[in-house]
C-alpha atoms as one frame of an Amber mdcrd trajectory, in Angstrom:
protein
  17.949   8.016  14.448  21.196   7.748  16.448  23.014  10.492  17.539  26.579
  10.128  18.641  28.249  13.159  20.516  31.493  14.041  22.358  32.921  17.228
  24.072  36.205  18.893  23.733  36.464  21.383  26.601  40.058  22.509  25.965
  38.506  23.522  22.357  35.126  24.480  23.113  33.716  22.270  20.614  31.007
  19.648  20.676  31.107  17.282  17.806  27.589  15.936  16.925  27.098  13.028
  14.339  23.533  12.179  13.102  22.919   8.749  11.760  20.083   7.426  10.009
  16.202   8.718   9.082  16.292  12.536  10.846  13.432  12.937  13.748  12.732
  16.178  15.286  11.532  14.842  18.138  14.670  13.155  19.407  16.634  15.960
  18.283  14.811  18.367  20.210  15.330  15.743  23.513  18.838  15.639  22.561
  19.599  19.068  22.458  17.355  19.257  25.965  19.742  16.428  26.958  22.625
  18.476  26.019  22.159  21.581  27.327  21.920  20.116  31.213  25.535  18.764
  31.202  27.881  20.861  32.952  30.382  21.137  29.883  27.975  22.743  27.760
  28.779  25.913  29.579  32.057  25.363  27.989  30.469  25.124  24.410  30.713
  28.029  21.957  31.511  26.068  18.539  29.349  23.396  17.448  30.141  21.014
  14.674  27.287  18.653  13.124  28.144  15.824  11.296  24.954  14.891   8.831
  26.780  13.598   5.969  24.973  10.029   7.526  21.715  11.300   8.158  18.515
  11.206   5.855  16.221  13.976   5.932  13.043  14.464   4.446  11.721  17.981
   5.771   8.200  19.439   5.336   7.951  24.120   5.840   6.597  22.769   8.634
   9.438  20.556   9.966  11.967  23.361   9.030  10.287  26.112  11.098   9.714
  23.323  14.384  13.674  23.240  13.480  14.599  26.569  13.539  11.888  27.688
  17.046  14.243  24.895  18.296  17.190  26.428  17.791  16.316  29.932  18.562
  14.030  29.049  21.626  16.127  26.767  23.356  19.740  26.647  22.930  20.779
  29.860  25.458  23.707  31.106  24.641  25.979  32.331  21.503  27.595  30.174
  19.677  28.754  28.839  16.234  27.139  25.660  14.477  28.752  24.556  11.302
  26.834  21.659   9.729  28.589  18.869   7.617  26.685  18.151   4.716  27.006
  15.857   1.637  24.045  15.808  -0.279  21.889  18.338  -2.092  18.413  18.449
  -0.249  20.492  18.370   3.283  22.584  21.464   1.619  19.358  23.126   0.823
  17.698  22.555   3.977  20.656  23.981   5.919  20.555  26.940   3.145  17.527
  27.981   4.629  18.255  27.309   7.971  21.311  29.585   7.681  19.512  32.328
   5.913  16.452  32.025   8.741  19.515  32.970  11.709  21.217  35.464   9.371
  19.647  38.367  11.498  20.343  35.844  15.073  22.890  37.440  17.600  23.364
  34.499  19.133  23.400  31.565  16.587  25.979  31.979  14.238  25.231  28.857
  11.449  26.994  27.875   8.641  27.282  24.724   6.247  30.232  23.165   4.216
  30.573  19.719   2.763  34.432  19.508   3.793  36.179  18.853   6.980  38.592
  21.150   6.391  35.862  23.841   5.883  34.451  22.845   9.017  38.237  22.846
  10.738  38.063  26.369   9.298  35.180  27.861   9.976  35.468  26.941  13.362
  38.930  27.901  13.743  39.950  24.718  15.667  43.305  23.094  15.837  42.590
  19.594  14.442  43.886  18.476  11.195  41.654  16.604   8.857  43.475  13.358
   9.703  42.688  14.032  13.373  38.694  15.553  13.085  37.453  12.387  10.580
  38.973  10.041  13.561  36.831  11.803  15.810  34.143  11.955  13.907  34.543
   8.224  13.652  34.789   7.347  17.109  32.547   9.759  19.097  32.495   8.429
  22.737  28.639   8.895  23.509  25.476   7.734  21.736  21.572   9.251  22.805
């Protein structure tokens, strides 16, 4: 799996993109990864690209996903996930419905940019957030 990633401080966004077969393991190392950098302090919205990204999820898998989510990441914030296909949709279904009752993780799925521009109230166009998306500056 490769992950690409870059911060937007003036925004408080982090754009994640996901690319190839979907590993728990390196996502949990990422997010570990993530979470010491001084600009995640910065962070409230989170936007994750997985419209590249296979996924093939067990019960299991899906609850190692969400103690993840809710055990590590410390601090409120939005996540909306980009999604294209239908068992990546479902999967983030049930993610979403697992943090509906979460104070602190706010997560929500589309399958549009716009959508995403939306529900994270951000002030990129389309245009702009699919160039980024395109051209994220780091890879893990």
């Amino acid at each position: 799996m490769i992950i690409k990633y870059q911060s937007f401080i003036n925004s408080n966004l982090l754009v994640v993109r996901y690319e190839g077969d979907f590993c728990i393991d390196i996502y949990k190392e990422q997010v570990l990864d993530i979470l010491q950098k001084p600009e995640w302090k910065f962070i409230d919205k989170i936007l994750v690209d997985l419209r590249f990204c296979k996924v093939e999820m067990t019960i299991e898998d899906l609850t190692k996903l969400a103690d993840i989510k809710k055990n590590i990441f410390n601090k409120k914030h939005r996540s909306v996930q980009l999604v294209d296909k239908p068992m990546i949709t479902a999967l983030m279904h049930l993610l979403q419905t697992e943090f509906d009752e979460n104070l602190t993780l706010d997560v929500e799925y589309c399958s549009t940019v716009e959508k995403a521009i939306n529900l994270l109230d951000i002030k990129f166009n389309s245009s702009k957030l699919n160039n980024i998306l395109n051209n994220l500056e780091h890879t893990f």
